[in-house]
C-alpha positions in Angstrom: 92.4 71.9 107.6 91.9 75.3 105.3 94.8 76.1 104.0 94.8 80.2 103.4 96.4 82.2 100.5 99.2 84.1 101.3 98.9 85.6 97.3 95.5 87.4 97.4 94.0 88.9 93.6 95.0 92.1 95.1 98.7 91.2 95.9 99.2 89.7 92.4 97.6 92.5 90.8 100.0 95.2 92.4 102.7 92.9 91.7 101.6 93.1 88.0 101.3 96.8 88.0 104.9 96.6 89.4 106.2 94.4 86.5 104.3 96.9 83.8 105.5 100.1 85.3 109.0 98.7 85.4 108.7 97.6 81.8 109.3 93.6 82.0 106.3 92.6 81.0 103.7 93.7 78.3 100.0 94.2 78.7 99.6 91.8 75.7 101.8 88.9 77.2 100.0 85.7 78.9 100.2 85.6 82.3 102.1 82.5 82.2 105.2 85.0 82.0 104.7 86.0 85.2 106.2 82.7 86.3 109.5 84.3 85.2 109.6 87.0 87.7 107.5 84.9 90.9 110.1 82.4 92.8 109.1 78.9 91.7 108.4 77.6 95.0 105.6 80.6 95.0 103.9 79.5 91.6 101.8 76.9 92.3 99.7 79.0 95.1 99.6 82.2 92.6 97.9 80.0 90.1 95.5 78.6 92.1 94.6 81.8 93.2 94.4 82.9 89.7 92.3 79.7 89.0 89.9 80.7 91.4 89.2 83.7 90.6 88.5 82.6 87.2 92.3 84.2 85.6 94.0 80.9 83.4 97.8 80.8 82.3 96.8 81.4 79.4 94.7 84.4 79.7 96.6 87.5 78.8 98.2 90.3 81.7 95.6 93.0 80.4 93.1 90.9 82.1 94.2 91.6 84.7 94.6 95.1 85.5 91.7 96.8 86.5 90.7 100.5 85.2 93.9 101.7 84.7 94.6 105.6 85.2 95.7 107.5 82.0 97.2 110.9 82.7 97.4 113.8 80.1 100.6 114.9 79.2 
């Protein structure tokens, strides 16, 4: 049997821009502090999907935001 995420790289990564944009979490933190704002039943799939996609705990958040948009003021 395949099991199939529910937590996709996408999902996760919208969640993080979530947790930035609400100021909770730092670009420069690990993304271990995630854990802190994901229910713990929810953890262990998140980091395997972070495992496969080559992200470890202890890599840092920036990592994981993709080209972010700067606007002028």
């Amino acid at each position: 049997m395949v099991q199939v995420a529910i937590y996709s790289l996408s999902f996760i990564k919208d969640e993080v821009q979530e947790l930035l944009r609400q100021g909770l979490i730092s670009r420069h933190q690990s993304i271990y502090t995630l854990r802190w704002y994901i229910p713990n039943r929810d953890w262990d799939e998140i980091e395997l999907e972070l495992e496969r996609n080559n992200f470890l705990s202890r890599d840092r958040i920036i990592d994981l935001i993709d080209n972010e948009e700067w606007r002028e003021d």
